[in-house]
VEXPA-158975 format. One line per field, with one value per residue: residue in one letter; residue number from 1; y, z, x of N, C-alpha, C in turn. Coordinates in pm, whole numbers, plus 50000, padded with zeros to 5 digits. Layout:
residu	(A,...);
num	(NUM,...);
n_y	(Y,...);
n_z	(Z,...);
n_x	(X,...);
ca_y	(Y,...);
ca_z	(Z,...);
ca_x	(X,...);
c_y	(Y,...);
c_z	(Z,...);
c_x	(X,...);
% end
This chain:
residu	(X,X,X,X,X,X,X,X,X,X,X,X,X,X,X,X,X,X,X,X,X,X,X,X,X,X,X,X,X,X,X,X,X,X,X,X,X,X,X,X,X,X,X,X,X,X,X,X,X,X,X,X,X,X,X,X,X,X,X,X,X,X,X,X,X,X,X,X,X,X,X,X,X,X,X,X,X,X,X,X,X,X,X,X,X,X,X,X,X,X,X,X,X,X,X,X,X,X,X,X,X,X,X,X,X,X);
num	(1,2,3,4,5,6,7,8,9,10,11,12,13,14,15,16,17,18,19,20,21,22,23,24,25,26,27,28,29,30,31,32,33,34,35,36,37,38,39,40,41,42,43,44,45,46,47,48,49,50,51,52,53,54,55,56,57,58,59,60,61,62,63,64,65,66,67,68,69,70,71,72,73,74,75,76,77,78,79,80,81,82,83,84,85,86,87,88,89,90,91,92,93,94,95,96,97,98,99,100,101,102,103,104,105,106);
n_y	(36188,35919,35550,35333,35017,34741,34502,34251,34011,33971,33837,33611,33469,33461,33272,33028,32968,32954,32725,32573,32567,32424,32153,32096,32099,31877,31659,31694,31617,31368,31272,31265,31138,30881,30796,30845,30616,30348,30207,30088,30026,29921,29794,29896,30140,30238,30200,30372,30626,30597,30611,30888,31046,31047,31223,31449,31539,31580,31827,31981,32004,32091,32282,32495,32473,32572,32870,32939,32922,33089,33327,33426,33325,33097,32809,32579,32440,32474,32470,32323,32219,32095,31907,31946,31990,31832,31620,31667,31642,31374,31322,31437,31288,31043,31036,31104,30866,30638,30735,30679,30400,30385,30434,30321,30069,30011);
n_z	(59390,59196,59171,58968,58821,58839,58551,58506,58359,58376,58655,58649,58445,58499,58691,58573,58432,58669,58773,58535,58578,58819,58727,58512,58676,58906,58669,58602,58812,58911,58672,58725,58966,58925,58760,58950,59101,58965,58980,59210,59229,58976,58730,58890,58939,58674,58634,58830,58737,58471,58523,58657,58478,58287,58469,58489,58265,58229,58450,58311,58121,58220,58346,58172,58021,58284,58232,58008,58043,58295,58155,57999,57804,57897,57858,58011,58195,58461,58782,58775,59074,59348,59208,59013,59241,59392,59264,59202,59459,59494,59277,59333,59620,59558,59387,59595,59725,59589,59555,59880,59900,59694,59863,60102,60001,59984);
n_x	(28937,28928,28806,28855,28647,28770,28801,28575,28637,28886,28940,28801,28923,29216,29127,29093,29343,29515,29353,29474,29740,29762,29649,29869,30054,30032,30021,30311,30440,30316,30480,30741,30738,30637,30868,31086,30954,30971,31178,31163,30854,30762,30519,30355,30415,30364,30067,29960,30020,29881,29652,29608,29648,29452,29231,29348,29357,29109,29039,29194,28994,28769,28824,28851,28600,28428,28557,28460,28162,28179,28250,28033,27967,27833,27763,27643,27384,27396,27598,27924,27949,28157,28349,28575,28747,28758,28855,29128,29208,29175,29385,29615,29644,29705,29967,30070,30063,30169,30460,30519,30460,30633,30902,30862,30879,31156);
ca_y	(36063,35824,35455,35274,34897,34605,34435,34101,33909,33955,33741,33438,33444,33433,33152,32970,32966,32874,32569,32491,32535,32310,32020,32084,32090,31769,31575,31670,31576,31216,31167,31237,31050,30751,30798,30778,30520,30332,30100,29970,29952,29845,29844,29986,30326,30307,30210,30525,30736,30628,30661,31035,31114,31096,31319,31551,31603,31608,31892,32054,32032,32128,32462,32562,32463,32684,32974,32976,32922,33253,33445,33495,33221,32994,32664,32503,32482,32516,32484,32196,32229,32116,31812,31923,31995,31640,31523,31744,31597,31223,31268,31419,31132,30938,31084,31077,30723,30640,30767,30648,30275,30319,30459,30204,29891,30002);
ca_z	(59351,59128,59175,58869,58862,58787,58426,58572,58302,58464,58761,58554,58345,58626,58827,58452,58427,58807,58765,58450,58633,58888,58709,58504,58801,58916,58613,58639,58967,58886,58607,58836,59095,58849,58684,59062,59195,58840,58991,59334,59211,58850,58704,58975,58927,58546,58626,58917,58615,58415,58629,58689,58318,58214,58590,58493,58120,58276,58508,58214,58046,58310,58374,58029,58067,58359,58180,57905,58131,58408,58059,57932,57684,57930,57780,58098,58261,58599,58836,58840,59250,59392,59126,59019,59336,59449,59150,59248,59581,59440,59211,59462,59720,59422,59365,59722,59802,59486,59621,59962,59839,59690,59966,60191,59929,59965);
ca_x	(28999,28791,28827,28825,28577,28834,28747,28536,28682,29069,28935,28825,29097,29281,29151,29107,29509,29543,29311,29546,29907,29755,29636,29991,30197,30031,30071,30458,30481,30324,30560,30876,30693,30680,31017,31141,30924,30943,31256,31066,30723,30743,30422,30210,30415,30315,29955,29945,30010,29836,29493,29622,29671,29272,29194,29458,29313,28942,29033,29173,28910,28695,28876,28846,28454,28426,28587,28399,28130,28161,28295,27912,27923,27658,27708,27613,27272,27440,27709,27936,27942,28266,28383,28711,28873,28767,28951,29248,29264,29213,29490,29711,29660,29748,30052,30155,30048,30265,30574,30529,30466,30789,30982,30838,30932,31323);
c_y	(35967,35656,35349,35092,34788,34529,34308,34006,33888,33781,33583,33396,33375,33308,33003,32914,32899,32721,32470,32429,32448,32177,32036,32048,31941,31682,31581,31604,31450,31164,31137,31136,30886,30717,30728,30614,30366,30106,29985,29929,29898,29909,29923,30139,30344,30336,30342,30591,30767,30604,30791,31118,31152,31255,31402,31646,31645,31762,32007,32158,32091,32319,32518,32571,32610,32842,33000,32976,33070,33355,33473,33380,33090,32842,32533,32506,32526,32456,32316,32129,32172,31960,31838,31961,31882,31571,31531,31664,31450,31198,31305,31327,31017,30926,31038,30930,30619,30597,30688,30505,30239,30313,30352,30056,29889,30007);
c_z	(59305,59103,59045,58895,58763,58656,58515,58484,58337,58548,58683,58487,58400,58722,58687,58481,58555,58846,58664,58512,58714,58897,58589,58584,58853,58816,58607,58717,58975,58768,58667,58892,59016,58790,58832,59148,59075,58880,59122,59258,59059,58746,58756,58951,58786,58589,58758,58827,58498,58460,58644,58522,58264,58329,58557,58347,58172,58361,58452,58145,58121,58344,58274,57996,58128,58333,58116,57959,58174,58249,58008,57847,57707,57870,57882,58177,58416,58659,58854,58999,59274,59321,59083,59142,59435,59363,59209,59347,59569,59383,59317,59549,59638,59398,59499,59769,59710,59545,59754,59943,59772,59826,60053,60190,59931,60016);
c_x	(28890,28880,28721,28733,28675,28702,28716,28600,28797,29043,28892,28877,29179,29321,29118,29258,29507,29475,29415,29689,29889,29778,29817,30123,30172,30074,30254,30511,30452,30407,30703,30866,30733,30804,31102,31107,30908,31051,31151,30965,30713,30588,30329,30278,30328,30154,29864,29943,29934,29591,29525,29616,29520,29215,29256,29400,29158,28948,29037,29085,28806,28717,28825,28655,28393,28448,28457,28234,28016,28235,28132,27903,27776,27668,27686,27496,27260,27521,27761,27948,28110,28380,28519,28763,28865,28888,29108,29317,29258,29362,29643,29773,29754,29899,30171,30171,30189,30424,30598,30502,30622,30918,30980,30860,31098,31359);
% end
């Protein structure tokens, strides 16, 4: 029985896409968030959203970085260390605090 060596490019592909659906799924989730919280808070929902909208494109862009990156291409002198999943968890909070500002004004 001969055990074949997984293509390395699968796995960064992989976690490429999963950084994208992320920061996608968040920005969804802050425009609901704002759509819902849009009547209590007024402007502060818009201006929650729109502080999440640049973090959301940066992370993006960041993934796509990273790819291109761990794919062989090198266009970075070295590692961004742990910067987008700070972001992640900024915009998150963000998201949540959001919501719960409204809930708490009604």
């Amino acid at each position: 029985m001969t055990t074949r060596e997984p293509d390395p490019g699968v796995y960064n592909e992989r976690t490429a896409l999963a950084w994208q659906r992320t920061a996608l799924a968040l920005l969804a989730g802050s425009a609901v968030v704002t759509r819902l919280a849009l009547e209590e808070l007024g402007v502060v929902a818009v201006a929650g959203f729109l502080v999440v909208l640049p973090l959301v494109v940066w992370v993006l862009l960041e993934s796509r970085g990273r790819y291109h990156h761990h794919a062989g291409i090198r266009l970075r002198p070295h590692s961004r260390g742990g910067r987008a999943p700070a972001v992640l968890a900024v915009v998150t909070v963000l998201v949540a605090l959001t919501e719960l500002a409204a809930l708490l004004s009604a």
